[in-house]
Backbone bond lengths (Angstrom), bond angles and torsions (degrees), N, CA, C in turn:
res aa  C-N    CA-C-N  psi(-1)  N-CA   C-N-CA  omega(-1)  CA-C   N-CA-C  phi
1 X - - - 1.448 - - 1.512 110.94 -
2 X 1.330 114.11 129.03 1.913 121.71 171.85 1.582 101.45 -49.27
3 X 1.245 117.99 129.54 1.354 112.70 153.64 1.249 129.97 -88.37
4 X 1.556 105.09 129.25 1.881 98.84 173.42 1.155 102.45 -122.80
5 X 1.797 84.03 157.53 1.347 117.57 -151.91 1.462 95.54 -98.63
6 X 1.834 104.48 163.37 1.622 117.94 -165.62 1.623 104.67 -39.72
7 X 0.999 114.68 -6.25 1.948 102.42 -153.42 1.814 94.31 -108.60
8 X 1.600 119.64 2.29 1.138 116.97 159.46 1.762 109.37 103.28
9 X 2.009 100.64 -19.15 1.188 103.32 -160.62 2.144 91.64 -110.48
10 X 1.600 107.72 160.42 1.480 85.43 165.16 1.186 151.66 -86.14
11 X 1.627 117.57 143.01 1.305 117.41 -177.71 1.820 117.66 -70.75
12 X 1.333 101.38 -11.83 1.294 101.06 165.93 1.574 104.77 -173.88
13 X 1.431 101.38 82.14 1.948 108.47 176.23 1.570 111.66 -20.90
14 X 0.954 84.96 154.54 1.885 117.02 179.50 1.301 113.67 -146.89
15 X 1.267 129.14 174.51 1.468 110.37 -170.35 2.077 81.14 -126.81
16 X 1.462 106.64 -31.58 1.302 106.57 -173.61 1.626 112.59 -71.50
17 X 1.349 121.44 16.25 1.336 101.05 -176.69 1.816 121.80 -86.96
18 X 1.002 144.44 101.64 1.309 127.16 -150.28 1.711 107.11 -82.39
19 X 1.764 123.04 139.01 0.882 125.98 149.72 1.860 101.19 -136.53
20 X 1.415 114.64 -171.78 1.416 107.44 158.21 1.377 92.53 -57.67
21 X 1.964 79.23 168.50 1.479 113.61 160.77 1.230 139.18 -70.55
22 X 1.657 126.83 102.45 1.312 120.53 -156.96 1.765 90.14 -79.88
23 X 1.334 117.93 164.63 1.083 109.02 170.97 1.650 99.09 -136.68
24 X 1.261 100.17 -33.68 1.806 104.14 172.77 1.779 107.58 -118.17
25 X 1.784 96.21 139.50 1.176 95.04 147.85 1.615 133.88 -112.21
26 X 1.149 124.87 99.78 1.486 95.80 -172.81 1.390 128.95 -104.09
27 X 1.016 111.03 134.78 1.506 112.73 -147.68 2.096 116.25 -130.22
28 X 1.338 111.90 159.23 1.501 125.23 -175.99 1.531 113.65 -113.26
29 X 1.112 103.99 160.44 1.377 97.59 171.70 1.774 93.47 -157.82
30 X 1.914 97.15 151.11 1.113 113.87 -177.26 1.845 109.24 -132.83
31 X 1.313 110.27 132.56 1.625 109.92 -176.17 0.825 119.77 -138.82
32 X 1.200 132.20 176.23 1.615 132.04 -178.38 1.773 100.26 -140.35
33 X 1.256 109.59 172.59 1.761 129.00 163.56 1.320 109.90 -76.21
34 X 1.491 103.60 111.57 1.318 111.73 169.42 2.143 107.93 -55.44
35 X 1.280 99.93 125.69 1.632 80.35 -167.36 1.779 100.11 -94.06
36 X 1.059 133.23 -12.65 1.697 127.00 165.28 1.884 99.54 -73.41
37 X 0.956 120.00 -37.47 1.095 98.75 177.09 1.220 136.14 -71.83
38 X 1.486 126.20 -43.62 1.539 149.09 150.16 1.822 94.40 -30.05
39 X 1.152 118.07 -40.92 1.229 120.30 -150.39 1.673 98.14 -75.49
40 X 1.458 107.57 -55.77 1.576 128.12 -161.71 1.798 98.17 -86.20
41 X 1.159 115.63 -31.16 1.527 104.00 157.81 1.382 150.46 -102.29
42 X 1.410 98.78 -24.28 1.447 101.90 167.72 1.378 103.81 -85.67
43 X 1.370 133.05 -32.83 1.518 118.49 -172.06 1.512 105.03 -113.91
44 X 0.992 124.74 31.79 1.269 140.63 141.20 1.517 123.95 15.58
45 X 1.200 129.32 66.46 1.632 134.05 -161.46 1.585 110.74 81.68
46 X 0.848 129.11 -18.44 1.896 129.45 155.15 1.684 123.61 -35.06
47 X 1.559 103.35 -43.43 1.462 99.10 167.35 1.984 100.96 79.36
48 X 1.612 92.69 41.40 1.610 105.40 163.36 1.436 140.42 -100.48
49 X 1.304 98.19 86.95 1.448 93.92 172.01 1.814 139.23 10.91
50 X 1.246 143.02 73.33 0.948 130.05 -164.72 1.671 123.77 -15.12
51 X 1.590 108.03 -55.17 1.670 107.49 -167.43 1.551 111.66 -78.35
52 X 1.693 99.24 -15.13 1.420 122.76 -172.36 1.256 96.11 -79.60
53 X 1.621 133.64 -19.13 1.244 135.41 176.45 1.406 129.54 -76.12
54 X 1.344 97.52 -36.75 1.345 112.10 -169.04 1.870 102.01 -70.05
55 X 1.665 82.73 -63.26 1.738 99.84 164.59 1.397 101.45 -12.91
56 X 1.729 114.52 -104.86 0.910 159.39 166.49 1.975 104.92 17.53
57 X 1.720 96.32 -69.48 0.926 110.66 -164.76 1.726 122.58 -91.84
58 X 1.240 117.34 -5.28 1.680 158.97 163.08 1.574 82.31 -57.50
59 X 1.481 123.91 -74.01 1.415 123.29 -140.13 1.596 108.66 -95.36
60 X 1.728 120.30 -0.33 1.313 150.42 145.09 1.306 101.43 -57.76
61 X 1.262 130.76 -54.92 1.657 132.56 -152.63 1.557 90.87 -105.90
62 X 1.038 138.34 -13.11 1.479 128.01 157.53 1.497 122.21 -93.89
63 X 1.216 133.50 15.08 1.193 159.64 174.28 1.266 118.23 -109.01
64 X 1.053 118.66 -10.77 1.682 125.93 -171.66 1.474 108.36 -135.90
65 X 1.232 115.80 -27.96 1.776 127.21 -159.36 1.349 98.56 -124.40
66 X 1.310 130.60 -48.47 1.663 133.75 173.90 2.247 88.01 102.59
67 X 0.925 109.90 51.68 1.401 111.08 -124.58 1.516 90.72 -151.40
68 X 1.296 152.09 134.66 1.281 128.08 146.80 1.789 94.62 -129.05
69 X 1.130 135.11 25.97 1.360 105.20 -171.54 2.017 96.76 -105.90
70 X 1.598 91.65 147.05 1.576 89.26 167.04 1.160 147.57 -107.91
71 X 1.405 103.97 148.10 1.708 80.66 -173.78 1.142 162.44 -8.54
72 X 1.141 158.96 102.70 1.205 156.66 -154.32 1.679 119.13 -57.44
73 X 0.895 94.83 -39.31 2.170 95.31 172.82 1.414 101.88 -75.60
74 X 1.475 136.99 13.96 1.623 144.46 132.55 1.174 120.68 -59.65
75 X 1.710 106.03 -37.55 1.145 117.98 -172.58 1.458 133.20 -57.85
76 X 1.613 120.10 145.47 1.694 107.82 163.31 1.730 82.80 -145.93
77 X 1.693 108.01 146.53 0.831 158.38 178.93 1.641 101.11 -52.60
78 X 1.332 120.66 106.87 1.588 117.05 166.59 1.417 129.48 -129.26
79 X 1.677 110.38 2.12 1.234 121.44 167.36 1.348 108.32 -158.06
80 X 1.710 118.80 126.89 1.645 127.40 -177.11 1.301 108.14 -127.36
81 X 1.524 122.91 91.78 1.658 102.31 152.44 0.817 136.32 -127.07
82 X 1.494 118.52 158.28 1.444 124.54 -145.82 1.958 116.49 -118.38
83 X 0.472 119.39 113.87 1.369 104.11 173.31 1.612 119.54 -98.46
84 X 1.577 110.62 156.49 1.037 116.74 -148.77 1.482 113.67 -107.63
85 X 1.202 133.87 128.37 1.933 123.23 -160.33 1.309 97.81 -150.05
86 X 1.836 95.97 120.13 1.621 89.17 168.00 1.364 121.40 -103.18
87 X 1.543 142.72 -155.56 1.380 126.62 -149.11 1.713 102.34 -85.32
88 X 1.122 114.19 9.30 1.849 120.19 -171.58 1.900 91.07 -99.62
89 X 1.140 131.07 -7.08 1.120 129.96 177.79 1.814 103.74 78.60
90 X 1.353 128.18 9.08 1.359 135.58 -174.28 1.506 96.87 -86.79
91 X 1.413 107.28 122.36 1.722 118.71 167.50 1.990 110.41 -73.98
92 X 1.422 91.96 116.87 1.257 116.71 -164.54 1.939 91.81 -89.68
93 X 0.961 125.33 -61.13 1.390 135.23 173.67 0.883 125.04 -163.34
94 X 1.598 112.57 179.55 1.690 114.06 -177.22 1.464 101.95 -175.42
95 X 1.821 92.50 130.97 1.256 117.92 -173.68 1.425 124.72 -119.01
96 X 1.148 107.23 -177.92 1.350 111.58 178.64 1.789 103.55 -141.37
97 X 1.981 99.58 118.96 1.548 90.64 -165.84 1.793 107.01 -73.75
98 X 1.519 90.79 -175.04 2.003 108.22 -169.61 1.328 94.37 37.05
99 X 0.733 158.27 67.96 1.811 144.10 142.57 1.513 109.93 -67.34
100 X 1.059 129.41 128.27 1.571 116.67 4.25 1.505 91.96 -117.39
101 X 1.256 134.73 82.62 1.544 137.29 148.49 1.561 117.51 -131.05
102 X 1.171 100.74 -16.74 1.918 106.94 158.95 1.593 90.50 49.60
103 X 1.086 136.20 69.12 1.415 125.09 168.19 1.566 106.72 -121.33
104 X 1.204 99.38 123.40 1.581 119.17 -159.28 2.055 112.25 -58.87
105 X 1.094 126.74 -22.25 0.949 121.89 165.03 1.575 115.81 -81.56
106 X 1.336 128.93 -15.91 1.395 132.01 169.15 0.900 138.01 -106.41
107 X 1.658 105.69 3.83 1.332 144.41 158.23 1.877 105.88 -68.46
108 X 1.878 108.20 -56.59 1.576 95.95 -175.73 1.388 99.90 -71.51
109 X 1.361 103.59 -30.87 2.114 87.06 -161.86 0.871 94.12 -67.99
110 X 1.785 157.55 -74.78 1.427 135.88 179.56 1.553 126.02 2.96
111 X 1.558 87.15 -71.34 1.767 102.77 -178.43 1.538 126.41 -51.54
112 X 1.613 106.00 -28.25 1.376 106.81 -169.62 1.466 86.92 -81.94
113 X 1.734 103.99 -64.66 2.021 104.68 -158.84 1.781 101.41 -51.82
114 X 1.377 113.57 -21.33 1.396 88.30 169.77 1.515 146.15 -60.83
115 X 1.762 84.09 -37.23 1.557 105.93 167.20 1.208 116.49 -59.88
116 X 1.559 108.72 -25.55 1.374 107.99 -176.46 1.659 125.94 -77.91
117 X 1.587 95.87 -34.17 1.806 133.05 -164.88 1.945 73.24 -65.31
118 X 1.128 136.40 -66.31 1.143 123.40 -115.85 2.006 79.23 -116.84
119 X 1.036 109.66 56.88 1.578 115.59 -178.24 1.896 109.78 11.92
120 X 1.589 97.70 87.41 1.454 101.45 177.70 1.503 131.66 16.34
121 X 1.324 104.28 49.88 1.688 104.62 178.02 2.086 114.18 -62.07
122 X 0.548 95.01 175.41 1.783 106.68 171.67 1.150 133.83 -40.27
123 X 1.482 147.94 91.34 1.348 113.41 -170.09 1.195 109.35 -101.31
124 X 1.567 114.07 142.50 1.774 108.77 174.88 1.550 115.96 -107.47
125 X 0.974 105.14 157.60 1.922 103.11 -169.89 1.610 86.30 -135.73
126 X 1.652 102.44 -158.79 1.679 119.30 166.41 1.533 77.32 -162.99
127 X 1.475 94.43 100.62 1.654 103.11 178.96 1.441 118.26 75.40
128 X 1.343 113.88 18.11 1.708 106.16 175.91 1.214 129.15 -56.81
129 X 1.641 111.53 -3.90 1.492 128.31 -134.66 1.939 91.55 -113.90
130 X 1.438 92.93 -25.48 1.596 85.07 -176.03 1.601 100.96 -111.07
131 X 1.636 134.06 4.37 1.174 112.54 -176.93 1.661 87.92 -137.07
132 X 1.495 113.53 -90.83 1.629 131.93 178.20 1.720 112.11 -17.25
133 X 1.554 113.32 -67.16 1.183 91.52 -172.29 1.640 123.41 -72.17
134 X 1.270 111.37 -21.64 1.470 127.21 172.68 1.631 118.32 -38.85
135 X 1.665 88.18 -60.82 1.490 104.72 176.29 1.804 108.30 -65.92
136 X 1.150 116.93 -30.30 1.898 114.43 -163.79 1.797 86.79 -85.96
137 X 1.292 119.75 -27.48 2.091 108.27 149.72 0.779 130.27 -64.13
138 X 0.975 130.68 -47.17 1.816 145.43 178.20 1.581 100.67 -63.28
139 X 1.170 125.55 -43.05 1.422 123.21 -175.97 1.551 110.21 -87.68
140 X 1.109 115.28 -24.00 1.672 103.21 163.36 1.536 114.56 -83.85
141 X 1.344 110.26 -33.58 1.246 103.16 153.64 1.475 130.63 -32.38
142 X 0.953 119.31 -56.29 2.015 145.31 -156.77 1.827 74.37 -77.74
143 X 1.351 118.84 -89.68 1.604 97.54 -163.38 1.437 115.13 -84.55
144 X 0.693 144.60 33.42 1.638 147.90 166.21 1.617 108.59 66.70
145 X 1.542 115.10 74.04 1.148 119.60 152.29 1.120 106.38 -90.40
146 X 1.462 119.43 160.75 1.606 135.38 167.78 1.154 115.05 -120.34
147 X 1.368 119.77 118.71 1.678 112.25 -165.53 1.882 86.16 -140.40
148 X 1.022 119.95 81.66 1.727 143.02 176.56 1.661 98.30 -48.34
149 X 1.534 95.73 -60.66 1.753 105.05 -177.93 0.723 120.29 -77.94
150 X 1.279 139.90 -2.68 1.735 131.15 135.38 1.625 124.21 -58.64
151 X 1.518 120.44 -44.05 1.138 116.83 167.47 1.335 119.02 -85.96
152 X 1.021 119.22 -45.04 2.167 106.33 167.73 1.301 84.01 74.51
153 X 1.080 140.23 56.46 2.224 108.24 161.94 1.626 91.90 -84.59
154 X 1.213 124.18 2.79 1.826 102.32 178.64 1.776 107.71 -85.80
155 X 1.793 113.76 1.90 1.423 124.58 -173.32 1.258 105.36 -97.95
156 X 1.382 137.07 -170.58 1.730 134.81 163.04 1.383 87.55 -90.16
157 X 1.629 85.61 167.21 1.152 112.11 -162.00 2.062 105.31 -66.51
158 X 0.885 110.50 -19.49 1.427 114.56 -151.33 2.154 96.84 -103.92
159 X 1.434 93.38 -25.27 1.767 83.80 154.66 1.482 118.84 -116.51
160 X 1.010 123.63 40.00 0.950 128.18 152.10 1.585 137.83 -54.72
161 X 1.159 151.55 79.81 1.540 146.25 -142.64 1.253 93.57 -30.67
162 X 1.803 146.60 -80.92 1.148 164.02 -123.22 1.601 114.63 -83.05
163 X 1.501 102.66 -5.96 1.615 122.48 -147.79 1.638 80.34 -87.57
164 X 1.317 123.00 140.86 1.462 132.53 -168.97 2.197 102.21 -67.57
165 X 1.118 112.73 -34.39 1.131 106.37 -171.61 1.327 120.94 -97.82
166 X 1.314 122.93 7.20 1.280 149.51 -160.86 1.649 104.27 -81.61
167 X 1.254 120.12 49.10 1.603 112.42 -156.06 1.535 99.24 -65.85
168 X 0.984 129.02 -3.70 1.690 117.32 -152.07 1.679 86.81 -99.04
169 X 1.377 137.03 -25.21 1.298 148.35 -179.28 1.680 102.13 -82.13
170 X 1.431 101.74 -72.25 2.193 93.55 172.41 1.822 88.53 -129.03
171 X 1.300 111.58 116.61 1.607 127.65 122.89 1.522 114.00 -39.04
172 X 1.195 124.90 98.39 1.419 119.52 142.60 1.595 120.35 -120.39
173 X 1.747 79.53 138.18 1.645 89.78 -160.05 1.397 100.24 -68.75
174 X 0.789 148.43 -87.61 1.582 143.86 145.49 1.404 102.16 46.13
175 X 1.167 120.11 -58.42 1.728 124.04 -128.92 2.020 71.06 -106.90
176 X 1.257 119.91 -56.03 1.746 109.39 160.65 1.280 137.07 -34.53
177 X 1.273 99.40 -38.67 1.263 110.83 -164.77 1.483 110.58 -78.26
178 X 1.346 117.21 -43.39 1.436 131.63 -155.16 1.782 88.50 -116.87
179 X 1.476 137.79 56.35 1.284 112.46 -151.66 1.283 142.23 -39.73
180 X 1.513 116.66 73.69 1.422 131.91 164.44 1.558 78.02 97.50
181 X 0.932 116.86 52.85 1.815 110.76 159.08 1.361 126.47 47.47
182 X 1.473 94.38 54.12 1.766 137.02 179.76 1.251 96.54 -78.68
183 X 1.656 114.46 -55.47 1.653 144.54 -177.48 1.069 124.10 -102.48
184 X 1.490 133.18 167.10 1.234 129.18 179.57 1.483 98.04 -121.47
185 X 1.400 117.89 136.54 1.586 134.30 176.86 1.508 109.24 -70.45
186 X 1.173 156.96 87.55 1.328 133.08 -132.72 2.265 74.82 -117.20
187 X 1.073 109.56 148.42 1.597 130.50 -167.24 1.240 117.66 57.14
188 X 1.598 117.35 -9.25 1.330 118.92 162.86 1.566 96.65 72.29
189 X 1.276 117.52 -150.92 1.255 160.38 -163.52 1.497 110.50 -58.13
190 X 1.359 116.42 -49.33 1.587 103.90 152.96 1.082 125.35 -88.85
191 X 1.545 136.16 18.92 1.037 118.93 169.53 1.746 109.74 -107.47
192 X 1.508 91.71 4.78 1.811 96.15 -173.95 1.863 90.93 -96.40
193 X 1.450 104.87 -31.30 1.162 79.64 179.60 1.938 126.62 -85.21
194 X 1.190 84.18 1.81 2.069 92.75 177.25 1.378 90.08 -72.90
195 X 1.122 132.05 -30.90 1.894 120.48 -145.65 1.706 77.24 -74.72
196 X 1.300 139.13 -36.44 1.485 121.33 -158.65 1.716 96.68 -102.39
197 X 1.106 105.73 9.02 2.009 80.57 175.58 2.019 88.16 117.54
198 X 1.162 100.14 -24.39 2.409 86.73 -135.44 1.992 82.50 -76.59
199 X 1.208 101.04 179.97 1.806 130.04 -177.81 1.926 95.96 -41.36
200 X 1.722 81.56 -70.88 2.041 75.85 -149.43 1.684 99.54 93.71
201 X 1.484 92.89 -175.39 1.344 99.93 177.72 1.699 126.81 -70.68
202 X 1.242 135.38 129.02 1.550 125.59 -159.21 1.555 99.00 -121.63
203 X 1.264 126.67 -101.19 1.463 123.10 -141.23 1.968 94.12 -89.78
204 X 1.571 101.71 -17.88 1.702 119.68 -170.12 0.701 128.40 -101.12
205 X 1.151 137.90 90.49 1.673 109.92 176.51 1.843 118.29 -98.79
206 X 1.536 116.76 166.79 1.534 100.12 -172.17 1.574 131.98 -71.85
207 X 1.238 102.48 -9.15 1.627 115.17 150.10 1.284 149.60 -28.87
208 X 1.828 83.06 -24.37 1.822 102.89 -153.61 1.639 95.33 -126.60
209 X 1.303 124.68 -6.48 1.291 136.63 158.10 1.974 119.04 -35.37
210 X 1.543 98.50 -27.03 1.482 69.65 -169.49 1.500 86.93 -116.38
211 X 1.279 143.71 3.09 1.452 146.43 150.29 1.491 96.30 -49.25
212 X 1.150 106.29 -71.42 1.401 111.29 -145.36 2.179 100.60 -57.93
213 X 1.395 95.01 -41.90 1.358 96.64 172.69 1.783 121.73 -53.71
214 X 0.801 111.78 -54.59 1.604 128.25 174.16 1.524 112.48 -64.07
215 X 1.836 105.10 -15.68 1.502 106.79 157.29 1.568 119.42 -87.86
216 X 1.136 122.37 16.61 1.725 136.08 -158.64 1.789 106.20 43.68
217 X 1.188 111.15 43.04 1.699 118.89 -175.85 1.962 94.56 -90.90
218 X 1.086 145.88 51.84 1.266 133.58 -157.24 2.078 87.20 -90.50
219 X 1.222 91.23 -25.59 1.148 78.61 -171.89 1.617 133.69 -61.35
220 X 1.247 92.89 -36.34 1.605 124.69 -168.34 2.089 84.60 -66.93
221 X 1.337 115.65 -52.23 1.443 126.36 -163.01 1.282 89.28 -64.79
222 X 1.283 136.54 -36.90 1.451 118.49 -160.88 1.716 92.35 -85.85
223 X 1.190 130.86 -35.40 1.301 108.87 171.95 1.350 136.09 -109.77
224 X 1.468 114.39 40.08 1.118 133.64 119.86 1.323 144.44 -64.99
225 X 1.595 106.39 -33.92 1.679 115.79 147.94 1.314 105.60 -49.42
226 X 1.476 121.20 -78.02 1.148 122.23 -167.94 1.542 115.40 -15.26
227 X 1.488 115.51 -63.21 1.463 137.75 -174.32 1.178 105.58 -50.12
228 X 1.307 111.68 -54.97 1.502 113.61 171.30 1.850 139.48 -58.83
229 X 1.427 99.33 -11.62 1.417 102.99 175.28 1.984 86.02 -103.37
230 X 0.975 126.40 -34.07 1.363 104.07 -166.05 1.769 106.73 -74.60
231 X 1.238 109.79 -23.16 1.973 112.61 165.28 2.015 93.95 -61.12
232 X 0.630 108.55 -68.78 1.530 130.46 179.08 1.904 99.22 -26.35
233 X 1.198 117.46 -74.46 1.008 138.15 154.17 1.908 111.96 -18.53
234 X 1.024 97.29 -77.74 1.556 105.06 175.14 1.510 130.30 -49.26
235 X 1.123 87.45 -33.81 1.927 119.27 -166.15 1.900 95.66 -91.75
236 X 1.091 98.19 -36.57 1.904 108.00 160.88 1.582 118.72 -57.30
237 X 1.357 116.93 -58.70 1.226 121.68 -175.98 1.667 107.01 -86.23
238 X 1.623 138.51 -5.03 1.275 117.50 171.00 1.377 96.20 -106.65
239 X 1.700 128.21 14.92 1.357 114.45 153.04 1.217 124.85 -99.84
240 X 1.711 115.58 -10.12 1.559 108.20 135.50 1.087 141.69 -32.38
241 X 1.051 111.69 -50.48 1.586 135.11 -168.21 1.405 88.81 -73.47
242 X 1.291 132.59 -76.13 1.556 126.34 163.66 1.711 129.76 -7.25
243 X 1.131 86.75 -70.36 1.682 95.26 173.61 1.663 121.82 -79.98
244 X 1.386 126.80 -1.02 0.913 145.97 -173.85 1.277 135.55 78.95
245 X 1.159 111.85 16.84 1.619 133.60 -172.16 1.298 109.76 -88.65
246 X 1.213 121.94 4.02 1.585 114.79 -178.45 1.708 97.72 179.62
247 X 1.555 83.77 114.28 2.117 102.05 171.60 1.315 95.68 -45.98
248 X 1.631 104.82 155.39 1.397 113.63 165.32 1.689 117.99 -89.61
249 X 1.698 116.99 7.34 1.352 117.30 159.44 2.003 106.36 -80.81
250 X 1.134 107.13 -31.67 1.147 108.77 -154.44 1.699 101.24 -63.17
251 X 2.026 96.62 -41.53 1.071 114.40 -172.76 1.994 130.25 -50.93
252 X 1.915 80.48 -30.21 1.376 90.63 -168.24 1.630 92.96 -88.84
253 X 1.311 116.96 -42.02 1.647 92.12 152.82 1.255 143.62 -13.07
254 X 1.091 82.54 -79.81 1.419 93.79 -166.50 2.003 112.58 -53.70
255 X 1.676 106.77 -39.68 1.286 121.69 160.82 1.711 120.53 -33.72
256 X 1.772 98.84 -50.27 1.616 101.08 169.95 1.417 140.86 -56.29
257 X 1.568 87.39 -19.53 1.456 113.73 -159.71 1.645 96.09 -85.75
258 X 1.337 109.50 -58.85 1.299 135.35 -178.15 1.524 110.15 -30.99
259 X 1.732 113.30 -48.89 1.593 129.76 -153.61 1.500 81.52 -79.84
260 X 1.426 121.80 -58.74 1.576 121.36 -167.24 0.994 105.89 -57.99
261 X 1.821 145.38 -54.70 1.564 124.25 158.72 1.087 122.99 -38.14
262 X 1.071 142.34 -10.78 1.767 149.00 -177.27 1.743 84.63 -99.51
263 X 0.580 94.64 -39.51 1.845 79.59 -166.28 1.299 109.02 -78.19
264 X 1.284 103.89 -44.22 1.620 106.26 166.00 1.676 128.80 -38.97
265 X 1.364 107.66 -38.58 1.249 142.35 170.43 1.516 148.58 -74.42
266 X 2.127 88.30 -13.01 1.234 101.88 -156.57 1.665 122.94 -56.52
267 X 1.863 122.60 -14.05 1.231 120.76 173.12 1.558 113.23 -53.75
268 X 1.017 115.08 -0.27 1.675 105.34 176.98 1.787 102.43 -95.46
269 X 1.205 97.74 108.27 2.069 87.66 174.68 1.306 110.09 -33.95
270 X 1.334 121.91 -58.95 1.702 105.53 -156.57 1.321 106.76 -35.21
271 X 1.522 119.27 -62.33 1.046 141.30 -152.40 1.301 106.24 -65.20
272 X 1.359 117.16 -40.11 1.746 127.62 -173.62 1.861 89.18 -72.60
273 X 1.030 106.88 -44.02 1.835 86.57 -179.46 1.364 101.42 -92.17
274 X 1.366 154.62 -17.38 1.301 90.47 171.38 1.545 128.72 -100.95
275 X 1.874 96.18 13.21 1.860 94.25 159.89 1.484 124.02 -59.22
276 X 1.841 101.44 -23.35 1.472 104.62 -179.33 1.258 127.27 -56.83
277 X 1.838 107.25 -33.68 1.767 122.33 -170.17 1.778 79.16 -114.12
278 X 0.871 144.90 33.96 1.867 140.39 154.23 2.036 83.34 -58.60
279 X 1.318 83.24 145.90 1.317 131.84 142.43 1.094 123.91 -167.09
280 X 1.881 105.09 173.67 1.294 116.73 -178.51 1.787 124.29 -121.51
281 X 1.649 88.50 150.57 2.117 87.00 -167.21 1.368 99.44 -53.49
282 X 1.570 124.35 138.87 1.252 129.21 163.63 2.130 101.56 -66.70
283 X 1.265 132.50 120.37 1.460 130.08 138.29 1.286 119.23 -22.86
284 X 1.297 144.31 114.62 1.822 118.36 154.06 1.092 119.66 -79.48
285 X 1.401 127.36 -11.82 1.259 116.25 179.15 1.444 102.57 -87.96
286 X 1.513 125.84 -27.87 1.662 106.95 -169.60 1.776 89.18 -89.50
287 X 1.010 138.23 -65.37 1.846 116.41 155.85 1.312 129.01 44.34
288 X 1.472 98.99 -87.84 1.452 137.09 169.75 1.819 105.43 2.95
């Protein structure tokens, strides 16, 4: 049997380990500014302080953009979770990888061999396509993962996992929603998740990710991810229902089902707050 490690994902895949069949993962990601790096490239012979960099260059990009967050190829990876869905659309679990050492190179290798452990199922984002998966390349890049079956160049171009239209490889709701960025999603991600009742963003917002990190708050960040794949989650199954892949009885099912695993669960904060701000989609036809 593969053993997995505390964070739910494997510490070293197996193909023999039996659980159900995941078929989706859909997953968050949380990062910060590498601050030696910001430091050694953007200020480049200046003689800037790493934290003085980050600073520095935050309050540059909010001066010009109204804007302070930075780029993402700054980025490294300090909180991923994923939740777990097999082909019935029923959330099997959801984790958060390396727990509790969050160390960003064992954070991507997790993520990839997981994709791998669990024979390349689906990944779903809300916008993974323009930030998350970019960065989970760029970061295997930086320490030398090899993930072949993500890029496929020995496939055509058009099944390729990475290939923008390839939904059966990454679902992004985003890229549905707005068809392939015809439209613009305007609040994104909490505002898809208000349309059904769920949190949205609550005590966090992603702004405050790299404060809060540099405040040793990792904790609070990891369950704010959390929150964020379970909106994610929701916003998954009423775009089933959309495309026709899933009744909207089944849906609200499955929703019922969902709250009682959270409750089951509730010693984990994330989870205890966001049953606190839970609600539920009003029907219009039962309404009436």
């Amino acid at each position: 049997m593969g053993k997995l490690g505390a964070s739910g994902f494997p510490d070293r895949p197996s193909p023999h380990h039996f659980m159900p069949k995941i078929h989706y993962l859909i997953f968050d990601i949380e990062s910060v500014a590498d601050p030696e790096l910001v430091a050694k490239v953007h200020y480049a012979g200046k003689e800037v302080e790493p934290q003085t960099a980050v600073r520095r260059y935050r309050d540059e990009l909010m001066a010009a953009n109204n804007s302070d967050f930075i780029p993402y190829t700054f980025h490294i990876p300090v909180s991923v979770a994923i939740a777990k869905v097999d082909g019935d659309f029923q959330l099997l679990d959801l984790v958060v990888l390396d727990d509790p050492l969050f160390r960003p190179h064992e954070i991507c290798r997790r993520f990839w061999e997981g994709w791998k452990h669990y024979d390349h199922p689906t990944l779903v984002t809300f916008n993974g396509r323009g930030f998350d998966l970019p960065l989970m390349e760029l970061t295997a890049f930086r320490y030398g993962i090899s993930i072949p079956g993500w890029f496929a160049f020995d496939q055509k171009s058009y099944e390729q996992p990475r290939h923008r239209y390839n939904t059966k490889s990454h679902f992004d709701l985003y890229d549905i929603l707005t068809n392939f960025g015809t439209t613009r999603f305007h609040a994104g991600l909490n505002l898809a998740a208000n349309l059904l009742g769920k949190p949205g963003k609550m005590d966090v917002q992603g702004n405050m990710v790299q404060d809060l990190y540099d405040a040793g708050e990792i904790a609070r960040i990891n369950d704010y991810c959390r929150c964020d794949v379970l909106d994610t989650y929701f916003v998954f199954l009423r775009t089933m229902v959309l495309l026709g892949n899933l009744s909207l009885g089944r849906e609200q099912e499955l929703v019922r089902q969902t709250k009682t695993w959270l409750q089951q669960r509730s010693e984990i904060p994330a989870f205890a707050l966001y049953l606190e701000h839970w609600g539920d989609w009003t029907n219009p036809w039962e309404s009436l």
